[in-house]
Structure formats: C-alpha cells, structure tokens
PDB file of N, CA, C and O in Angstrom:
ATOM      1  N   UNK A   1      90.836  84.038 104.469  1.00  0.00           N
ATOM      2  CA  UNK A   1      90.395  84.754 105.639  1.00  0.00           C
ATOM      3  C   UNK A   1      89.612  85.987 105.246  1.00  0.00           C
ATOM      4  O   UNK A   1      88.425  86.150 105.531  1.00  0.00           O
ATOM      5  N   UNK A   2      90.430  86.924 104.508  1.00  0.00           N
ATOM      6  CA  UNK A   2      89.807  87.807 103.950  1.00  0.00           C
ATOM      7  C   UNK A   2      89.320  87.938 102.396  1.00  0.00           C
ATOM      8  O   UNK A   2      89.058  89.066 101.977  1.00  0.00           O
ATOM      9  N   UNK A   3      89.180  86.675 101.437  1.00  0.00           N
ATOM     10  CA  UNK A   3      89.542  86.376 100.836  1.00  0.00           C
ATOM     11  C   UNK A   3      87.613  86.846 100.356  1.00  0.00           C
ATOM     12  O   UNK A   3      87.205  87.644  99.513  1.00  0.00           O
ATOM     13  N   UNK A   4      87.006  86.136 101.115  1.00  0.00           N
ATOM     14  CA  UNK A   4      85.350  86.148 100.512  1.00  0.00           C
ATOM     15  C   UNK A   4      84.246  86.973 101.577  1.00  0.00           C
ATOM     16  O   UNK A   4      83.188  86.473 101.962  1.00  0.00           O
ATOM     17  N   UNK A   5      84.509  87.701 101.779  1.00  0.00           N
ATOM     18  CA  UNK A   5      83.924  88.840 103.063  1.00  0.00           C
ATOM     19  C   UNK A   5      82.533  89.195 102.003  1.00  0.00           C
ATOM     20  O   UNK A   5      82.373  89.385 100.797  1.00  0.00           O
ATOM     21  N   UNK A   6      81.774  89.161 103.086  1.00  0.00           N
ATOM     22  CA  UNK A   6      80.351  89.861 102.265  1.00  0.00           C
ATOM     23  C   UNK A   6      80.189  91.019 102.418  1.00  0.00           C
ATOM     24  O   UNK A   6      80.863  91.832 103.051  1.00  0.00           O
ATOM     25  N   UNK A   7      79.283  91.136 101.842  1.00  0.00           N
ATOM     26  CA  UNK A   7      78.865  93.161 102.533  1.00  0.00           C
ATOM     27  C   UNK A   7      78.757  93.493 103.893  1.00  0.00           C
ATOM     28  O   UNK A   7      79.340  94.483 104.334  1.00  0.00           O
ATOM     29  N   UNK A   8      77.999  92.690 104.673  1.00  0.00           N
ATOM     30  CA  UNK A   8      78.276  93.213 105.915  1.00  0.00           C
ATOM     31  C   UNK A   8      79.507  93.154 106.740  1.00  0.00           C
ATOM     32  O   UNK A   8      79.851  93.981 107.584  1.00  0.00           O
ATOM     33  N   UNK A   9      80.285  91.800 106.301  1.00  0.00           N
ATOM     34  CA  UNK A   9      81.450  91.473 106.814  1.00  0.00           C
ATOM     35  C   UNK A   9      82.693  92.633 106.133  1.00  0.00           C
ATOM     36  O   UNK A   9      83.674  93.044 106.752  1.00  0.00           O
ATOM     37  N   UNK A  10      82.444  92.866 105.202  1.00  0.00           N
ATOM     38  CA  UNK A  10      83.285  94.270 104.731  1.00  0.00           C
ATOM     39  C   UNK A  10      83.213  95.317 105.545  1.00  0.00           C
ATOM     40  O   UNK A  10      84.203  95.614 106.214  1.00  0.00           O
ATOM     41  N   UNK A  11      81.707  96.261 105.654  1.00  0.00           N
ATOM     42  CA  UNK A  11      81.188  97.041 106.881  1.00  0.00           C
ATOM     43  C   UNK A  11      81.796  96.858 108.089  1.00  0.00           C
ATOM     44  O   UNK A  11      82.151  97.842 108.738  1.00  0.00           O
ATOM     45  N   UNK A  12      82.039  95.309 108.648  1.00  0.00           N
ATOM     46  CA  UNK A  12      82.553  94.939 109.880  1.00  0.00           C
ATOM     47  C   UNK A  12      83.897  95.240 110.164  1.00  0.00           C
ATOM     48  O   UNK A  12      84.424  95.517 111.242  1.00  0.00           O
ATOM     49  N   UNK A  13      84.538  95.110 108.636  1.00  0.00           N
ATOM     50  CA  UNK A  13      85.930  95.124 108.849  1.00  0.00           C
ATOM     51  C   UNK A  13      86.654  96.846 108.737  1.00  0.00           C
ATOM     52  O   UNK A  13      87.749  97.265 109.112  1.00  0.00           O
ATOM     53  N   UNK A  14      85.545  97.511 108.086  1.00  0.00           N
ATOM     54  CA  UNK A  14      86.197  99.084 107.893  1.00  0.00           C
ATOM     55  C   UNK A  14      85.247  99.970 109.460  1.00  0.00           C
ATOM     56  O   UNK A  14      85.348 101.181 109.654  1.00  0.00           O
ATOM     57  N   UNK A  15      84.649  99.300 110.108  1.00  0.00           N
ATOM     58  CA  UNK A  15      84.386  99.934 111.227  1.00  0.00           C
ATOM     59  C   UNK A  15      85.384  99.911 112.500  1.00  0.00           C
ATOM     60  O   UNK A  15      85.654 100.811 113.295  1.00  0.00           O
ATOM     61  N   UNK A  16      85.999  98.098 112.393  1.00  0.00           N
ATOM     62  CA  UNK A  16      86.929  97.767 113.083  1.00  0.00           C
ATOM     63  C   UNK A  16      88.482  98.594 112.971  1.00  0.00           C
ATOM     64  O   UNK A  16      89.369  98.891 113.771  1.00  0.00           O
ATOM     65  N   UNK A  17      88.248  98.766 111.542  1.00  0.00           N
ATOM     66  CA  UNK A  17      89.660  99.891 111.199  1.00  0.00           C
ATOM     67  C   UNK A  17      89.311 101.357 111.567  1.00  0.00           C
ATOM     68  O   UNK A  17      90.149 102.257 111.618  1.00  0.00           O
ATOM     69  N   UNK A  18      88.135 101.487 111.790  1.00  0.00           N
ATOM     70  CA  UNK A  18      87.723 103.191 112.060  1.00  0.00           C
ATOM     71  C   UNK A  18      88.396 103.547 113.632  1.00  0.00           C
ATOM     72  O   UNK A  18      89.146 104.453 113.996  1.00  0.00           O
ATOM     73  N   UNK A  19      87.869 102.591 114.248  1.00  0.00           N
ATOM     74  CA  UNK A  19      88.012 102.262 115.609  1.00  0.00           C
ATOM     75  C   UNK A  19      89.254 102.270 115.969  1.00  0.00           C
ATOM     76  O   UNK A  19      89.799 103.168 116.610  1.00  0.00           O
ATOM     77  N   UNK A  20      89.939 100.906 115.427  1.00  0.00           N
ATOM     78  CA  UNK A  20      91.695 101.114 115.493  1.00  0.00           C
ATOM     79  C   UNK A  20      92.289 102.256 115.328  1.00  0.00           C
ATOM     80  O   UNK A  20      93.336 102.379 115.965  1.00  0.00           O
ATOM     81  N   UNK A  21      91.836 103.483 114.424  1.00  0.00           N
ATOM     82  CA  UNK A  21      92.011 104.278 113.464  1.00  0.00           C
ATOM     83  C   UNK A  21      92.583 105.743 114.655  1.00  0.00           C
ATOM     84  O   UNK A  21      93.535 106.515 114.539  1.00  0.00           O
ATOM     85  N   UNK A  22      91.397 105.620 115.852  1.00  0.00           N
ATOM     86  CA  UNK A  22      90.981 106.870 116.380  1.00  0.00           C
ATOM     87  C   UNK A  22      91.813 106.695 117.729  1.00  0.00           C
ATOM     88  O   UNK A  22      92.016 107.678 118.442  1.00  0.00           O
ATOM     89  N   UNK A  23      92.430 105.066 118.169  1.00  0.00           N
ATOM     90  CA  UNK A  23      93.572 105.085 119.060  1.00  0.00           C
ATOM     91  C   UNK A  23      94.709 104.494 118.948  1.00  0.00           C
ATOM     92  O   UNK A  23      95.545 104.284 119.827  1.00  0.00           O
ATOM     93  N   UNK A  24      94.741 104.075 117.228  1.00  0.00           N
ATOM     94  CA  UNK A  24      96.085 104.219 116.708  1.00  0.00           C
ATOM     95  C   UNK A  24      97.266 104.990 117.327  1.00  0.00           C
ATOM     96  O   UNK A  24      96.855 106.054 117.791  1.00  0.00           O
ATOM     97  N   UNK A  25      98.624 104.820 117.498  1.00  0.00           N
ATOM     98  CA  UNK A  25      99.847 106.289 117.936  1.00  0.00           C
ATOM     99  C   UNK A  25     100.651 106.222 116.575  1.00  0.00           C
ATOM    100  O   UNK A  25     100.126 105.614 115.643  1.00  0.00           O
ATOM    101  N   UNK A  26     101.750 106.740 116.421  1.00  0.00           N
ATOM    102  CA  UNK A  26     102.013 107.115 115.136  1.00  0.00           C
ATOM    103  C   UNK A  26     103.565 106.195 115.039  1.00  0.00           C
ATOM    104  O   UNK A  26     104.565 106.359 114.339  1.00  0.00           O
ATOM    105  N   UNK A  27     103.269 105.360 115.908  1.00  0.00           N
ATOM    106  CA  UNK A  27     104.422 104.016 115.316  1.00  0.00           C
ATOM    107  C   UNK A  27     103.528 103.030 114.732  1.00  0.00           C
ATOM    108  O   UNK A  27     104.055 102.176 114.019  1.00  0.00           O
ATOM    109  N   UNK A  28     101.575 102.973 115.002  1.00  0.00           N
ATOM    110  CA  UNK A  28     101.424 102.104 114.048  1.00  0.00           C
ATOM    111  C   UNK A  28     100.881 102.773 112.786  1.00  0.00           C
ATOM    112  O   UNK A  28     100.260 102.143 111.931  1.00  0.00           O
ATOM    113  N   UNK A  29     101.100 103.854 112.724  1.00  0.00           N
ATOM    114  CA  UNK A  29     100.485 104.497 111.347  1.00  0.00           C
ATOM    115  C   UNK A  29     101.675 104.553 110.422  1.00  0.00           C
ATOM    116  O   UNK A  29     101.443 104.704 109.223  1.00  0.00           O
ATOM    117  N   UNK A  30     102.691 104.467 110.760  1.00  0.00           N
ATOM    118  CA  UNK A  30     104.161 104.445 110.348  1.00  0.00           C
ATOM    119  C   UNK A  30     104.402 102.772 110.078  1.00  0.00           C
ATOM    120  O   UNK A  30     105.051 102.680 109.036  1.00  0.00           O
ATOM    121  N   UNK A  31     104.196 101.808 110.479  1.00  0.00           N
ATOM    122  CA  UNK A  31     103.742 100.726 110.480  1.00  0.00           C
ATOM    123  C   UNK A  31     103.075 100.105 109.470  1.00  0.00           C
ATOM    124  O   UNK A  31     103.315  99.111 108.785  1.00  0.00           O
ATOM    125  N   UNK A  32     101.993 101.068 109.529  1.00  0.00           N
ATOM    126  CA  UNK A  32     100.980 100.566 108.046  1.00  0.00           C
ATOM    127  C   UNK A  32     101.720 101.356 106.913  1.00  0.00           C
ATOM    128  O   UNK A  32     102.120 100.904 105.840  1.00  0.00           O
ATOM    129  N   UNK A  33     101.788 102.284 107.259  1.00  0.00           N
ATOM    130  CA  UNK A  33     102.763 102.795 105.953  1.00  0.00           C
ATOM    131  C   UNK A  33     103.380 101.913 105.054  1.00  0.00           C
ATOM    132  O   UNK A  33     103.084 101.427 103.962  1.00  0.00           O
ATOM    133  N   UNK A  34     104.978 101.806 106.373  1.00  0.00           N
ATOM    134  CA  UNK A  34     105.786 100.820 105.642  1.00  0.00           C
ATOM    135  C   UNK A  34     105.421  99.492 105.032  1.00  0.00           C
ATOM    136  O   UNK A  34     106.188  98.868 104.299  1.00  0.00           O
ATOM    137  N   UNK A  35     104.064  99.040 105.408  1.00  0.00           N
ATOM    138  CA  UNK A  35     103.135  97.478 105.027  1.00  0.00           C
ATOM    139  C   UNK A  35     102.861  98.531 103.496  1.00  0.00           C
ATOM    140  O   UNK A  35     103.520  98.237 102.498  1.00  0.00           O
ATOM    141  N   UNK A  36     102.318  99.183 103.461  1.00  0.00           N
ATOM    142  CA  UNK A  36     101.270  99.817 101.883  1.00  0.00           C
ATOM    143  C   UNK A  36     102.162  99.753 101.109  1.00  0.00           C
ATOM    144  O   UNK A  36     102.113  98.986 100.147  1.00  0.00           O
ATOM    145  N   UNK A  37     103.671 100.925 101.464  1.00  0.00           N
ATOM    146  CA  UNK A  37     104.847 101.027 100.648  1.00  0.00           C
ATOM    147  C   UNK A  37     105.231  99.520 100.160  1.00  0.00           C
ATOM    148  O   UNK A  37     105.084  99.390  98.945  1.00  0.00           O
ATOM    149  N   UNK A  38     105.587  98.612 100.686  1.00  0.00           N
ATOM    150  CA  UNK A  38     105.993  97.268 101.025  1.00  0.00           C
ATOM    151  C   UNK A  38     105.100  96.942  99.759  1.00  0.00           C
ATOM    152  O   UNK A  38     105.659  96.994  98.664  1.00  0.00           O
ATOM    153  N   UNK A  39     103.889  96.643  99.811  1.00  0.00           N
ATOM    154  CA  UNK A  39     102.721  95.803  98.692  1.00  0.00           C
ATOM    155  C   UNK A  39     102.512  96.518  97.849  1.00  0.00           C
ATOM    156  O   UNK A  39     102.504  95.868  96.803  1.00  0.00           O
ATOM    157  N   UNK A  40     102.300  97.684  97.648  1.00  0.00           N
ATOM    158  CA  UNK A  40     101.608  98.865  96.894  1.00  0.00           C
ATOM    159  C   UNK A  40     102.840 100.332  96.623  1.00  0.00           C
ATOM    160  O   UNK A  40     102.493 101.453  96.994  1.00  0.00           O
ATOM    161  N   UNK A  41     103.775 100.184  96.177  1.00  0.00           N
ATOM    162  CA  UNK A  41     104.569 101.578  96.409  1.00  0.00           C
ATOM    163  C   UNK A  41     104.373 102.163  95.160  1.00  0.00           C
ATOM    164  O   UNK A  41     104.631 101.779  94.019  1.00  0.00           O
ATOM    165  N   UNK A  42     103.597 103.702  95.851  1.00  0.00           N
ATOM    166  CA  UNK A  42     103.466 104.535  94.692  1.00  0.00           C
ATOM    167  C   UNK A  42     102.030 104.460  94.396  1.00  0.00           C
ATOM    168  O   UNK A  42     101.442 105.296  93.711  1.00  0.00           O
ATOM    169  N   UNK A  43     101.363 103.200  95.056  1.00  0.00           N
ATOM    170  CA  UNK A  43      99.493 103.575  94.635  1.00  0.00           C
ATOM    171  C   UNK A  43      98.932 103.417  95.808  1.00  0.00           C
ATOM    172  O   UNK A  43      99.312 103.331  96.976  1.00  0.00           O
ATOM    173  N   UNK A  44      97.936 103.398  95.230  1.00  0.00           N
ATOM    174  CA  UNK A  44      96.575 103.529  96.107  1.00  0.00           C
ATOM    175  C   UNK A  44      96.664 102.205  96.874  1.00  0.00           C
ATOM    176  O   UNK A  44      97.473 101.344  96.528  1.00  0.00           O
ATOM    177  N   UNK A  45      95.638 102.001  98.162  1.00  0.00           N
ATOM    178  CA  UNK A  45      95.741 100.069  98.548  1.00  0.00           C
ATOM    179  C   UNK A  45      94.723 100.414  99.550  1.00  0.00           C
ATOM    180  O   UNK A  45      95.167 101.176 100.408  1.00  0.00           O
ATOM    181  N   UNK A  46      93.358 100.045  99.715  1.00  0.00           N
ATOM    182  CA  UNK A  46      92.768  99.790 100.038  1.00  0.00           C
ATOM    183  C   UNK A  46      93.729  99.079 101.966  1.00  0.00           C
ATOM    184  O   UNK A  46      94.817  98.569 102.234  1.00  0.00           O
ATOM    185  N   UNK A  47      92.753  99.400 102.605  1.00  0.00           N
ATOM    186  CA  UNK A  47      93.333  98.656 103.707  1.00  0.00           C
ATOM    187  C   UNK A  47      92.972  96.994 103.644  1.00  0.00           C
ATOM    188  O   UNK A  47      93.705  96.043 103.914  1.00  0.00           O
ATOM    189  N   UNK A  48      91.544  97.012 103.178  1.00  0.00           N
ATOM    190  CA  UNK A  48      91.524  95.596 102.976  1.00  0.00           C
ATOM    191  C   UNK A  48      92.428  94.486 102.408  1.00  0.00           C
ATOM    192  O   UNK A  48      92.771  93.363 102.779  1.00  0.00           O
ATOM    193  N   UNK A  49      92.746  95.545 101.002  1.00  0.00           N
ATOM    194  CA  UNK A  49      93.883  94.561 100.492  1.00  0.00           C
ATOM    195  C   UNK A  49      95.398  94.607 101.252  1.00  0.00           C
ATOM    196  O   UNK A  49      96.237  93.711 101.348  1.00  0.00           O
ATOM    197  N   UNK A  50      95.415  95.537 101.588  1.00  0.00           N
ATOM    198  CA  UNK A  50      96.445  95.429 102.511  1.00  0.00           C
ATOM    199  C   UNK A  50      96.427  94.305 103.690  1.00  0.00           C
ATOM    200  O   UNK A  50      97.256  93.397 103.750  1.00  0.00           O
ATOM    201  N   UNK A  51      95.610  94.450 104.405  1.00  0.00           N
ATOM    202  CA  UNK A  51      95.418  93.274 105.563  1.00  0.00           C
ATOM    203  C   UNK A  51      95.711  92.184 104.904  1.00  0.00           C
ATOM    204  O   UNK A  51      96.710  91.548 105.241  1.00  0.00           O
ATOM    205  N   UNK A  52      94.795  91.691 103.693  1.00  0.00           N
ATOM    206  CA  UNK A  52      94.402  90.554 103.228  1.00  0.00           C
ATOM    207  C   UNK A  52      95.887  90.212 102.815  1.00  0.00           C
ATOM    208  O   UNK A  52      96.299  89.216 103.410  1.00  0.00           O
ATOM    209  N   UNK A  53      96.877  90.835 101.867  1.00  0.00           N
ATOM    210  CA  UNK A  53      98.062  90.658 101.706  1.00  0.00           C
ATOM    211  C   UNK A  53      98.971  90.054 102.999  1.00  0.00           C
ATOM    212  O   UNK A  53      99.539  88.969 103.119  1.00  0.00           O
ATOM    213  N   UNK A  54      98.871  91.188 103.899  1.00  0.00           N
ATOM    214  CA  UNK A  54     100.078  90.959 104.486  1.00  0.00           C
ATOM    215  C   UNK A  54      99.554  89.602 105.124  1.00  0.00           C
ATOM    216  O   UNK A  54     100.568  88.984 105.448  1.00  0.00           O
ATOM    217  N   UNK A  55      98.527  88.926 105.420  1.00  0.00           N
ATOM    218  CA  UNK A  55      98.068  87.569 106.051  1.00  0.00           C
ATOM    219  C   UNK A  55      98.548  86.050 104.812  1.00  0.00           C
ATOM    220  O   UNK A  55      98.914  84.882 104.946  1.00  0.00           O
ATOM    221  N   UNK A  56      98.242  87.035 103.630  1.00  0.00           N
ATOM    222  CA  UNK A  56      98.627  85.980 102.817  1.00  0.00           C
ATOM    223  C   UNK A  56     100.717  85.549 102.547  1.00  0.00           C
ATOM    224  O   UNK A  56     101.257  84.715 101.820  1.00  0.00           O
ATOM    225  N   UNK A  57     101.171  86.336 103.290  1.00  0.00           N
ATOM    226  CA  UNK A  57     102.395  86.760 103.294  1.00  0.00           C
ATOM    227  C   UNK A  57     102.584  86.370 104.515  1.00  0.00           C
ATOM    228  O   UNK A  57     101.800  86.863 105.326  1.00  0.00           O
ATOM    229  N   UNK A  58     103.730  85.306 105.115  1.00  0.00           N
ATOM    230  CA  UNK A  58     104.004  85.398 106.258  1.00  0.00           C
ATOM    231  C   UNK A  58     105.120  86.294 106.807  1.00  0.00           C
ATOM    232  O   UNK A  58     104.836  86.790 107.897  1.00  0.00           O
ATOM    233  N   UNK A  59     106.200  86.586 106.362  1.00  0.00           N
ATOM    234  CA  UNK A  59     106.768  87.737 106.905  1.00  0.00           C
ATOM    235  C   UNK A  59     106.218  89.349 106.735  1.00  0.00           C
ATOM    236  O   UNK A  59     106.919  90.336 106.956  1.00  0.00           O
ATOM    237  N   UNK A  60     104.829  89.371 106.300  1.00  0.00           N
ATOM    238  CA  UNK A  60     104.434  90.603 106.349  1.00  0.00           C
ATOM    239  C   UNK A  60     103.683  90.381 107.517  1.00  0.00           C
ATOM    240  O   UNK A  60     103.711  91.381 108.235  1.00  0.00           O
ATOM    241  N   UNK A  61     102.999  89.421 108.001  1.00  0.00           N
ATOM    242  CA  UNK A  61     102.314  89.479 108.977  1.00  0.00           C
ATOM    243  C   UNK A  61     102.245  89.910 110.452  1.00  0.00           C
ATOM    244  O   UNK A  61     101.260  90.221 111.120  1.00  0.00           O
ATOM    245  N   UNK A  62     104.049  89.824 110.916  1.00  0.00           N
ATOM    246  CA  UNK A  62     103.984  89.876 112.296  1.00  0.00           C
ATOM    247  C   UNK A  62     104.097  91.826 112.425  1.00  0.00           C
ATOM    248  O   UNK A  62     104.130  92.620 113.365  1.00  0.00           O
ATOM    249  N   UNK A  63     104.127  91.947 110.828  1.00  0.00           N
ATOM    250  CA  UNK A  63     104.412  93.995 110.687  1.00  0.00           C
ATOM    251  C   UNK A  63     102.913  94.419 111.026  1.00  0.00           C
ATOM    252  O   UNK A  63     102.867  95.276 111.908  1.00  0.00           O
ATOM    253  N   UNK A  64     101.751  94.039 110.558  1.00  0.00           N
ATOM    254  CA  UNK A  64     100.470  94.470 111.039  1.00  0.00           C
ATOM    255  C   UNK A  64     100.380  94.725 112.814  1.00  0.00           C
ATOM    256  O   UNK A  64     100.471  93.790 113.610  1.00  0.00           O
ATOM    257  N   UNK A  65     100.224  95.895 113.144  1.00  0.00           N
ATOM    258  CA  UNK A  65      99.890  96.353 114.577  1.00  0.00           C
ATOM    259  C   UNK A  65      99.232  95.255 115.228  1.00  0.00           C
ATOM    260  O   UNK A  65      98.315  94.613 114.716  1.00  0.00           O
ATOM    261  N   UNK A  66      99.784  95.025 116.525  1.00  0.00           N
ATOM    262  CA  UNK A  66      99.425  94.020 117.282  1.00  0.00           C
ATOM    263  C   UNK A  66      97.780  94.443 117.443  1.00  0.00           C
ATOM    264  O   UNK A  66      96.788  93.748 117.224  1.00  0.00           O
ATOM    265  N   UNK A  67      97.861  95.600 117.825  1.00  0.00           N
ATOM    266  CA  UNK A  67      96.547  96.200 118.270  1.00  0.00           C
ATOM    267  C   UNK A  67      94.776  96.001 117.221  1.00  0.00           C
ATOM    268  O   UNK A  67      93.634  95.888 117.667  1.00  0.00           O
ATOM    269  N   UNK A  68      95.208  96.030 115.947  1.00  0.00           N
ATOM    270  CA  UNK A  68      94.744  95.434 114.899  1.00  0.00           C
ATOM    271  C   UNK A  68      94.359  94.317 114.732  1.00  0.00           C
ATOM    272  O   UNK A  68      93.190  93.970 114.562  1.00  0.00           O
ATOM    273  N   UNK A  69      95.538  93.484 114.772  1.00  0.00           N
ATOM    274  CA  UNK A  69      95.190  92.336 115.176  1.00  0.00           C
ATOM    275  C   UNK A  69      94.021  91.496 115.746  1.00  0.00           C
ATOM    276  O   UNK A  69      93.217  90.694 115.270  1.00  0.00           O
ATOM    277  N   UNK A  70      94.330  92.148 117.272  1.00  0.00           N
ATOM    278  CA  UNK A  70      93.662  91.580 118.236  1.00  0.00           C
ATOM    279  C   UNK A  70      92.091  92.135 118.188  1.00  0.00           C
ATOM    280  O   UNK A  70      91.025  91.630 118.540  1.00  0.00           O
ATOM    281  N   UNK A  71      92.463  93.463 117.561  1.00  0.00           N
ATOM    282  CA  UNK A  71      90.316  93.826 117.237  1.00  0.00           C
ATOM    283  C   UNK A  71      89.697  93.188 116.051  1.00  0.00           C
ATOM    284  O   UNK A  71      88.504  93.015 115.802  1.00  0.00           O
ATOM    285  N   UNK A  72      90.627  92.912 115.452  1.00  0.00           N
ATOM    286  CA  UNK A  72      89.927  91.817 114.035  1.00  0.00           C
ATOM    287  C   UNK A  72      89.563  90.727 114.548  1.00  0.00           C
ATOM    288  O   UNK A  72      88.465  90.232 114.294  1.00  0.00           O
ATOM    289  N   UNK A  73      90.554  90.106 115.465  1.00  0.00           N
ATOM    290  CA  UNK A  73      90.109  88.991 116.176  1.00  0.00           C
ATOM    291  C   UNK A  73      89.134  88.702 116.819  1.00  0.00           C
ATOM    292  O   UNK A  73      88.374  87.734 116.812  1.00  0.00           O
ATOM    293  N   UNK A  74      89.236  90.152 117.724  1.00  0.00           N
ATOM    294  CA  UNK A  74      88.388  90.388 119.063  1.00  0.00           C
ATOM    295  C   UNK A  74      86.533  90.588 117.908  1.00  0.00           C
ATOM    296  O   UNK A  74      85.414  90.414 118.389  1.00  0.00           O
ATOM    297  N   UNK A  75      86.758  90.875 116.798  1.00  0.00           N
ATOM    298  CA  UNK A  75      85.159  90.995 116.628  1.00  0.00           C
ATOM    299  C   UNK A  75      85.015  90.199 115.013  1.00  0.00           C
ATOM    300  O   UNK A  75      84.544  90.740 114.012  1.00  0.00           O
ATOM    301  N   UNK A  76      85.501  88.937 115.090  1.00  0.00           N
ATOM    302  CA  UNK A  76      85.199  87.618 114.521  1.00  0.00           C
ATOM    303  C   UNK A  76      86.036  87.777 113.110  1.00  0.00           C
ATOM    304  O   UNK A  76      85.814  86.917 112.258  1.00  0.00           O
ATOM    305  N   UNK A  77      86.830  88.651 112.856  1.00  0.00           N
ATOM    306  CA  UNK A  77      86.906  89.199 111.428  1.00  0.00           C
ATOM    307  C   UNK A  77      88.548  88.190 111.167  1.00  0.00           C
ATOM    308  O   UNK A  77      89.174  88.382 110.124  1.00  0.00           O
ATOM    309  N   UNK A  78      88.893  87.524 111.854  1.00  0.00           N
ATOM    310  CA  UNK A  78      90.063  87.016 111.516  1.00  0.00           C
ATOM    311  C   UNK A  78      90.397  85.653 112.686  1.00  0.00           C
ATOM    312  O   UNK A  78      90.473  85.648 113.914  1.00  0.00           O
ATOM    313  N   UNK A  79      90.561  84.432 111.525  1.00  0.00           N
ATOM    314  CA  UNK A  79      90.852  83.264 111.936  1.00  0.00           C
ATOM    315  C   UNK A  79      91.872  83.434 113.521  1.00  0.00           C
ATOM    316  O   UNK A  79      92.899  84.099 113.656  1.00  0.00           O
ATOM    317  N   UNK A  80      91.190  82.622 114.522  1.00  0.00           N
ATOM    318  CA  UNK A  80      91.639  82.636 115.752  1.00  0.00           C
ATOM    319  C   UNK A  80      93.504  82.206 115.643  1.00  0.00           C
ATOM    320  O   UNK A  80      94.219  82.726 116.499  1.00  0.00           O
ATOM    321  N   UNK A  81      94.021  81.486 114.827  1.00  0.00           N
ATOM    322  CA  UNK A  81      95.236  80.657 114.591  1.00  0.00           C
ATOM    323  C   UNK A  81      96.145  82.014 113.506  1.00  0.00           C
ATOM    324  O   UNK A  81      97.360  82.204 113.476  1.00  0.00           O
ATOM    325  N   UNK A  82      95.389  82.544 112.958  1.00  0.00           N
ATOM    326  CA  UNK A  82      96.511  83.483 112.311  1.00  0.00           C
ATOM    327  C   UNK A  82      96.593  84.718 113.105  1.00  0.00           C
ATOM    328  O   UNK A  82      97.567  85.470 113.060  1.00  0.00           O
ATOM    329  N   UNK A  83      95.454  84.933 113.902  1.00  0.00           N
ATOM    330  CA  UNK A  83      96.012  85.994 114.998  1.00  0.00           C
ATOM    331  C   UNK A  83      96.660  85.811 116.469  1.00  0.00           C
ATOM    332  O   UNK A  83      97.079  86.579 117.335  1.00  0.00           O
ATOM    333  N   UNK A  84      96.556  84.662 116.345  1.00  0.00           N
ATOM    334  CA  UNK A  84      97.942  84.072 118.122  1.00  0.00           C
ATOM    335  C   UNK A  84      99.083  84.157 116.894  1.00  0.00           C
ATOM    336  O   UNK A  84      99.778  85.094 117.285  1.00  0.00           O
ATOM    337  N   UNK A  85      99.504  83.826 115.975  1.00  0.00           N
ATOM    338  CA  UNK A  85     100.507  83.525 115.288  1.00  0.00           C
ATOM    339  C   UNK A  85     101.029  85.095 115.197  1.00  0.00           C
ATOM    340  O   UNK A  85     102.237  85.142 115.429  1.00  0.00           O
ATOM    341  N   UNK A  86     100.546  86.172 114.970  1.00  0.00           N
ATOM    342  CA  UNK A  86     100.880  87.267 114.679  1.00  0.00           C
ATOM    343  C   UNK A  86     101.015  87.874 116.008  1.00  0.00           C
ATOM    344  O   UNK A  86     101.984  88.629 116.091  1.00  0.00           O
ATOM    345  N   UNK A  87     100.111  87.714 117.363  1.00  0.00           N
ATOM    346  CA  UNK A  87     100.391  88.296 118.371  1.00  0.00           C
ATOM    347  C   UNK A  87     101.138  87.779 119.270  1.00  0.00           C
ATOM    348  O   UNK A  87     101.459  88.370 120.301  1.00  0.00           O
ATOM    349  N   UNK A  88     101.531  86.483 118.929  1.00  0.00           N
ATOM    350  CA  UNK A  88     102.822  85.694 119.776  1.00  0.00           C
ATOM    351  C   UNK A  88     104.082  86.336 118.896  1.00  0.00           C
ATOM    352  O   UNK A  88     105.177  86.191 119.439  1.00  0.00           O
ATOM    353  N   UNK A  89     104.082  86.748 118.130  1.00  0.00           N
ATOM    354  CA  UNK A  89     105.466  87.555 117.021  1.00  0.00           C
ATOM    355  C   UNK A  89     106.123  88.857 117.508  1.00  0.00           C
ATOM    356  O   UNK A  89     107.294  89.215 117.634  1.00  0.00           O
ATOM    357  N   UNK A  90     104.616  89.580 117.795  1.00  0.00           N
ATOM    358  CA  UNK A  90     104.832  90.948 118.488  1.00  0.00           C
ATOM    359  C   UNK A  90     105.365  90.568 119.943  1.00  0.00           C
ATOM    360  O   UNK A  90     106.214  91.276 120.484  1.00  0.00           O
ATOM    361  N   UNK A  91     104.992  89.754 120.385  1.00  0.00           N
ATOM    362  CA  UNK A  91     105.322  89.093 121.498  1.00  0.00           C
ATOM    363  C   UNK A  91     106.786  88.970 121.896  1.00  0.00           C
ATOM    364  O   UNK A  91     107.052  89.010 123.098  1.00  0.00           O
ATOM    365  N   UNK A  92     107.740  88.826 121.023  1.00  0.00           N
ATOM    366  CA  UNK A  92     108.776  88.690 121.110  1.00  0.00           C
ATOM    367  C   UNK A  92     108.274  86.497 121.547  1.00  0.00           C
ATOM    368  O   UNK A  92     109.100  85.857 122.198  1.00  0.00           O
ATOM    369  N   UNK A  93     107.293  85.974 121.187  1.00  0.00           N
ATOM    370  CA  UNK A  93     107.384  84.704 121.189  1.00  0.00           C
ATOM    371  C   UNK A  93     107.663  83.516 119.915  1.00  0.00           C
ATOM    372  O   UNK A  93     107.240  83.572 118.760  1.00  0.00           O
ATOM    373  N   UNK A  94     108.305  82.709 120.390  1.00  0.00           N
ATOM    374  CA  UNK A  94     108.302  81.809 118.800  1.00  0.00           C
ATOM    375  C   UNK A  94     107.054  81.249 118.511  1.00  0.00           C
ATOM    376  O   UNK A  94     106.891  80.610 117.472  1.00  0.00           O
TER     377      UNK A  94
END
C-alpha cells in the first residue's frame, strides 16, 4: 500500500498528514504516540513508516486514528479494503 509511493504520492501523503495534523485533538496525538513508541521506542519514525507499519501489522491497525484513516482514503492514498477494515474497528464493528 505504502510500500512503493512515488514522489508525488509521498507529497500526497505528508500533505494529507499536515491537514490531519491541524484538526487532530490530543487523544489522537497520544494515539500516534503510543503507535511510534509501539514500532520505534526511543527513535526517530518517520510517519510514513509508521503508517506503513502499523497497515502491515494487523493489530496495529485499528490504533491509527479513524480520522486518518478516512483522509488517506478520502484522497486515494490507501487501499479502499484496508480502510473499511480499520474504520469498521473504530466502529466498535466486526
């Protein structure tokens, strides 16, 4: 999914996080935290690799902000089937 992103599709994906970024609340910044700590504790982690992780991970997945989610989705940056899967989770759906 996130695996072979080009340059612009990179651009696409750190604008989409800028965005998330600026009406984020601080249960999902606490959220991503605990995802970075989780993959990365103690370094640096790119959000990309972060995303890209927690997708490659299924119990990390339903921890990524619903809200995230649905704008990766909402602007082509993430397979339609791994984001119902993650926003039916938040969902409280099976």
């Amino acid at each position: 999914m996130f695996e072979s992103l080009n340059d612009d599709q990179r651009r696409l994906f750190h604008a989409a996080l800028s965005d998330w970024l600026l009406d984020a609340g601080e249960a999902e910044f606490d959220a991503i935290e605990a995802l970075r700590e989780e993959i990365a504790p103690g370094e640096v982690c790119s959000m990309l690799r972060l995303i890209r992780t927690c997708f490659a991970r299924p119990e990390l997945q339903a921890c990524v902000p619903a809200a995230l989610v649905a704008l990766l989705r909402e602007r082509n940056l993430l397979r339609p089937a791994a984001a119902l899967t993650v926003l039916a989770t938040a969902a409280g759906r099976p």
